[in-house]
N, C-alpha and C positions, 0 to 999 in steps of 0.2 A: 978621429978614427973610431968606429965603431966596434964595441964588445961584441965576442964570441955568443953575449947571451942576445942582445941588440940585430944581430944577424940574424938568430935562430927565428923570432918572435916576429919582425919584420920580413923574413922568404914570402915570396907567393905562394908557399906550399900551401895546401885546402886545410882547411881546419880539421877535417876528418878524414882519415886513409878508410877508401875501400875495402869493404869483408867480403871476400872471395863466397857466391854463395854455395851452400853444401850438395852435394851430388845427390842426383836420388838413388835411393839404394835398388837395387834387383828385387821383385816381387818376391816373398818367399808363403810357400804355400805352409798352413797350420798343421801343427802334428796330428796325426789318425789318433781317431779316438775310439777304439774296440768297442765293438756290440755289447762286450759285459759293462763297458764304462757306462755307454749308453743309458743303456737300462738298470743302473745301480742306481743314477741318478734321477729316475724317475720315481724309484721308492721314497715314501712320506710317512709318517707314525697312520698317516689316515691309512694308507695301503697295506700299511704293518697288521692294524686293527682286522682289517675287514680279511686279511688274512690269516691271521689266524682263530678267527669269530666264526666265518662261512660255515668251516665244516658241523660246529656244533649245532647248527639253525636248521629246524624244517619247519617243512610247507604242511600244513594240516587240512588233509580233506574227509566231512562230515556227511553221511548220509541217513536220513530216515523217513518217517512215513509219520504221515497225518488223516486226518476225516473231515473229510468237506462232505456238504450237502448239494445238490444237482438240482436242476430248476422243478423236477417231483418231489424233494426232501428227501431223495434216497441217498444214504448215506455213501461215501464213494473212496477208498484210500490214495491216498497220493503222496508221492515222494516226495521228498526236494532233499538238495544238498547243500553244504556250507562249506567254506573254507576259514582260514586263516594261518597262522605261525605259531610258533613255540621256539625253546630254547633249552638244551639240555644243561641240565647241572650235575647229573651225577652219570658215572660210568655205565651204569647197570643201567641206564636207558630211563632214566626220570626227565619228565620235561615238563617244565613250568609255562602257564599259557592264560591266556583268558578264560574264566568260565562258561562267558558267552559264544565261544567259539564253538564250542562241544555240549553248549546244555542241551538240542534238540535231536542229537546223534542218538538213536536205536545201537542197543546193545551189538558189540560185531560190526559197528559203522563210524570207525575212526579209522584212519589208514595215516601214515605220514609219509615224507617223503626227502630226504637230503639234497644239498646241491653234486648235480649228476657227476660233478666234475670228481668226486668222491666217493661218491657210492650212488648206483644207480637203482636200487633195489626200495620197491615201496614195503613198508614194513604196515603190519599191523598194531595200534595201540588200544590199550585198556585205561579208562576212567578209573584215577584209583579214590582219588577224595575231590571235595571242592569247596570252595566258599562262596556262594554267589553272593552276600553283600559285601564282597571282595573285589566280585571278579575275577578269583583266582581256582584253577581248577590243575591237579596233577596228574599227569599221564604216566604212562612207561609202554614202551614199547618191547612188542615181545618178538625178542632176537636173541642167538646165543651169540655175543660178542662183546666186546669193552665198547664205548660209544662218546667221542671226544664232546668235550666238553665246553662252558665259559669260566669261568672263575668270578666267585662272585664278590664283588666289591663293596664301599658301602657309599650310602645315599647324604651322609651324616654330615660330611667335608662339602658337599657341592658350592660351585663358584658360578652368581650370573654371569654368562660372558663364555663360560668352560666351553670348548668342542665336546659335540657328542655324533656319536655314527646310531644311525637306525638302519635296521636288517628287519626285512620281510619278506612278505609276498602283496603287495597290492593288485588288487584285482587282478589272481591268478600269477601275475608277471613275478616266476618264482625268485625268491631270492636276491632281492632287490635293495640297494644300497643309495641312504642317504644322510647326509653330514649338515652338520648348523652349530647350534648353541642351545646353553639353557639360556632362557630366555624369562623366567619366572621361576622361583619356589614357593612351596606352601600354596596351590590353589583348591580352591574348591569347585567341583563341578559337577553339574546335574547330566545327567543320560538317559537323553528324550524317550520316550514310551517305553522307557523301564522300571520307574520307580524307584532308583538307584540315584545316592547322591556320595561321590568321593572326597575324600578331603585329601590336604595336606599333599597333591599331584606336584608332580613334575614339568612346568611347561616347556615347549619345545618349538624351534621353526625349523629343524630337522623334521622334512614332508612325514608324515605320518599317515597313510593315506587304510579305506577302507580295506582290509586283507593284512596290514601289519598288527592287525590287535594279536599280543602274545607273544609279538616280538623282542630282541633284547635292543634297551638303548645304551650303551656302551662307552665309556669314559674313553678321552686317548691313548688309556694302557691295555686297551682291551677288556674290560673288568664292567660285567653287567653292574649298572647301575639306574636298571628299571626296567620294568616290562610293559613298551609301548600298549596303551589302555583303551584311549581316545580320541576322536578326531573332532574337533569346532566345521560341522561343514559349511558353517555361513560367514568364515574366514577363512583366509589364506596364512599358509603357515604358521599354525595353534596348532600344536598339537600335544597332546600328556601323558605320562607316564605316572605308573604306580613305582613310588620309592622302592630300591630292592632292601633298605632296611626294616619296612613294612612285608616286606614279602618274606624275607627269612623269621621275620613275629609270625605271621601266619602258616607258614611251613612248621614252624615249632610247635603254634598252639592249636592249630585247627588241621593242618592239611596231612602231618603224619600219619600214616596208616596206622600205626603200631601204640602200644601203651606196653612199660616195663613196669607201671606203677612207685617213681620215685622221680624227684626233680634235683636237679646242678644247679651252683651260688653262679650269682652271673661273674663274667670274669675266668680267662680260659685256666685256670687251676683244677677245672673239673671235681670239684667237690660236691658231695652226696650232700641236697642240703636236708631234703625230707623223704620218709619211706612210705607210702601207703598201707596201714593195716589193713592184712587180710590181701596184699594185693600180692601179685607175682615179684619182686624186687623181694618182698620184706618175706617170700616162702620160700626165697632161696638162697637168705640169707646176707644181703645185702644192708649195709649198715648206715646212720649219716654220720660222714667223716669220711666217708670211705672217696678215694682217688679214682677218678676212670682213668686205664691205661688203653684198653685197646676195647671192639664192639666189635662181637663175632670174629675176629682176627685180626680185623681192621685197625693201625696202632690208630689213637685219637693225642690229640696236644692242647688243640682250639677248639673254645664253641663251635666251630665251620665245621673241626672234624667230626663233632660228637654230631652235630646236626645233621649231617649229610648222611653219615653213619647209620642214623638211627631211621634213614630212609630207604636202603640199603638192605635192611633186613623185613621188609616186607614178605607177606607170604611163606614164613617159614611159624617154626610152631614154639622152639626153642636156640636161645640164644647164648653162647661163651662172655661172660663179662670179666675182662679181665679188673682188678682192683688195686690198689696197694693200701695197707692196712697198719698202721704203726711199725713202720718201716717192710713191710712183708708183702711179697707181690699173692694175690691170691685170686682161684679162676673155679667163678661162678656160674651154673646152669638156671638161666633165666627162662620158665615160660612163655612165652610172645601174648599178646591179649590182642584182639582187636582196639579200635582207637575206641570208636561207641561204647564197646562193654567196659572199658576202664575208666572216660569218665562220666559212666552216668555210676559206675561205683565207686569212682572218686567222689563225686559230688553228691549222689544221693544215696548211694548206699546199698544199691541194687543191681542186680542182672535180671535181664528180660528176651526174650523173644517174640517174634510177630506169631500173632492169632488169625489166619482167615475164618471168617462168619460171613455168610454171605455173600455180598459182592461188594466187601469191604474188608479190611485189615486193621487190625488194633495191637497195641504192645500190654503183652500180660510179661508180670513179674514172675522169675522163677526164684531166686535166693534174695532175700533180706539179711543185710550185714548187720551184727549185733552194736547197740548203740547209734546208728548212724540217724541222722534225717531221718528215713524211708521209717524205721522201727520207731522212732518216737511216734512219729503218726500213724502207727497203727498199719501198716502195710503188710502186706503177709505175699507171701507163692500162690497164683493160682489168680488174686488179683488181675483186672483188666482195667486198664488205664482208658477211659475217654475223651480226655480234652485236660487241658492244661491252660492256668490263666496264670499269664505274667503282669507284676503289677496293677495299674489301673486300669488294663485294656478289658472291654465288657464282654463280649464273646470268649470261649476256650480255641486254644490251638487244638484243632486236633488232628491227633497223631498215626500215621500207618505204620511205623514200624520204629525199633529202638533206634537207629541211626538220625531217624527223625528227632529224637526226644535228646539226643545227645548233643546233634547242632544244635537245638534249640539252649539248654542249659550251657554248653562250651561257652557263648558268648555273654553269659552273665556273672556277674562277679558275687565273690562269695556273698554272703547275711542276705543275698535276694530271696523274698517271697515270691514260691507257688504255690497255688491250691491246683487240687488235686480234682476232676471226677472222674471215682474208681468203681466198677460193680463187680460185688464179690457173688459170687453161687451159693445162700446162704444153703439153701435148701437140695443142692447137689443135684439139680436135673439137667446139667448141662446146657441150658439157656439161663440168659442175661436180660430180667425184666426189670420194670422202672423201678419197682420199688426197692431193686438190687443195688439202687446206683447212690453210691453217697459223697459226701465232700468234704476237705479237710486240708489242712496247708502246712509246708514244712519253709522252714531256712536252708537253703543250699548251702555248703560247705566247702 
């Protein structure tokens, strides 16, 4: 007789029972997705950037006049125009740009212009400083209104590989938006039929095309971190930038309009570290030690503040400097000086004015500072400056006006040798002959 188990294991039953298969379920249609959902998700940091970067970018367009000659030699004026970009950094309408953009612009022939989505109105701007072995040139435009901005970041942190956004205008096409990477730091490069060679650039295959010079190239927080420079045209996607930490040295040392006559310890504590004798700081009483709290009302906290600040107060005659002084807040009236007259009396010891003679212009000295450079060597008022040799170079610079003579010493560093040639009126007849003209060399300071 066969076991209950012997039954089970010997049935014909199939070794495997049928699995009923699963029904198909009823189509069901996807949940609505609302137009805000839509488009929330089409926002990206790159869309984030370029939104709030737009508004502070314009389009810069240059007009002026030149003299050509006609197939008689008669001489004939003729126009032409330029364009390119810039990028505001401060409220009051400062905009940071290439020099090249605006070096051949006739006075009254700069105009700029916004993305229209914001303001449609071309405003006019004024040249206020420049550095052309920079390529760097500061505008402002003259508007009564607050004038949105970039914020400026720095150059110091860059990562090969980072995104970066470039804003311009290439060839006219205003406002124009393009994204990449860095692609190289620290290059150097030459800029054909200019005589100009940059170092230490930005590279880029973010398009950077002709019309974006002066534009901002922009980290993914929004935060300029260069001022598109140059274009490789016999490559594809090269393109460079000036570091913007290079560009706030040159905002500081070259491109501010203004002189207070005193310099800040680096480091945002704002500490007085030197005063200028004889200069506007140290006549108004301004001490080294002394704390900056606020510039013309403006409170300051960071270098950023004091620097933007101090661009800010252009075109005025006197300035509120607030202080704090062994624990005591204290509020001083500072002079304004122009940037030329402070340091060509920073460095040599003198204030000047242009001379026309002729169909030429020359810088005569008016005040000689006791002890300085100028007075060791013999300089007096009344002096006319003709030429100036720096170091080994065998011809003189020569100079048309003190502006001239200021770029020139700004970018030399102190103990440099110049000689001088000056023609004094020995003889008081109001002309400058040869045998007026003498020569002599000081130490800059």
């Amino acid at each position: 007789m066969l076991s209950l188990f012997a039954l089970l294991t010997t049935s014909a039953l199939p070794a495997t029972l049928p699995v009923p298969l699963a029904q198909p379920r009823p189509p069901q249609n996807p949940a609505p997705v609302s137009a805000e959902e839509r488009y929330r998700r089409r926002i990206t940091p790159l869309t984030q950037v370029v939104d709030s970067a737009t508004p502070a970018v314009v389009y810069i367009v240059t007009e002026g006049q030149t003299v050509a000659s006609d197939f008689f030699g008669r001489l004939i004026p003729q126009r032409f125009s330029g364009a390119g970009s810039g990028v505001v950094i401060l409220k009051e309408g400062f905009i940071i740009t290439n020099y090249h953009v605006v070096e051949k612009a006739s006075p009254g022939g700069i105009r700029v212009s916004f993305d229209k989505r914001y303001d449609e109105t071309e405003y006019p701007a004024e040249l206020v400083s420049w550095v052309k072995e920079e390529d760097l040139a500061l505008l402002r435009i003259r508007g009564e209104r607050d004038f949105p901005t970039v914020p400026l970041g720095t150059s110091s942190d860059l990562m090969i590989g980072e995104s970066v956004i470039a804003i311009g205008s290439p060839y006219g096409q205003t406002h124009t938006v393009s994204s990449g990477i860095i692609s190289g730091l620290h290059r150097n490069v030459d800029i054909p039929n200019s005589g100009l060679r940059f170092s230490d650039l930005i590279q880029t295959d973010a398009s950077i095309n002709f019309g974006n010079s002066g534009g901002p190239l922009l980290n993914i927080n929004g935060e300029l971190i260069g001022i598109n420079s140059a274009v490789n045209s016999q490559a594809q996607n090269i393109g460079f930038a000036i570091p913007v930490d290079r560009v706030k040295a040159v905002i500081e040392e070259q491109l501010t309009p203004t002189w207070l006559g005193f310099e800040v310890e680096p480091g945002d504590h704002l500490k007085v570290a030197t005063v200028v004798e004889g200069g506007p700081a140290e006549l108004a009483g301004v001490q080294s030690g002394d704390c900056i709290v606020s510039l013309n009302g403006r409170s300051v906290t960071r270098q950023e503040d004091y620097r933007l600040a101090r661009l800010g107060i252009a075109g005025v005659r006197e300035v509120e400097l607030a202080v704090e002084r062994e624990g005591k807040q204290r509020r001083l009236k500072v002079p304004v000086w122009g940037r030329a007259e402070g340091v060509l009396f920073e460095k040599l010891g003198v204030q000047a004015e242009t001379l026309g003679l002729g169909r030429g212009s020359y810088v005569r000295i008016t005040r000689v500072q006791k002890s300085s450079p100028a007075e060791e060597l013999g300089l007096e008022p009344g002096d006319v400056i003709d030429g100036v040799l720096v170091g080994g170079r065998s011809r003189p610079w020569q100079l048309q006006d003190p502006e001239e003579l200021a770029r020139l010493v700004a970018v030399l560093p102190a103990k440099t040798e110049l000689t001088f040639d000056v023609y004094r009126d020995l003889d008081k007849d109001g002309r400058l002959e040869r045998d007026e003209l003498h020569r002599g060399s000081l130490t800059l300071r």
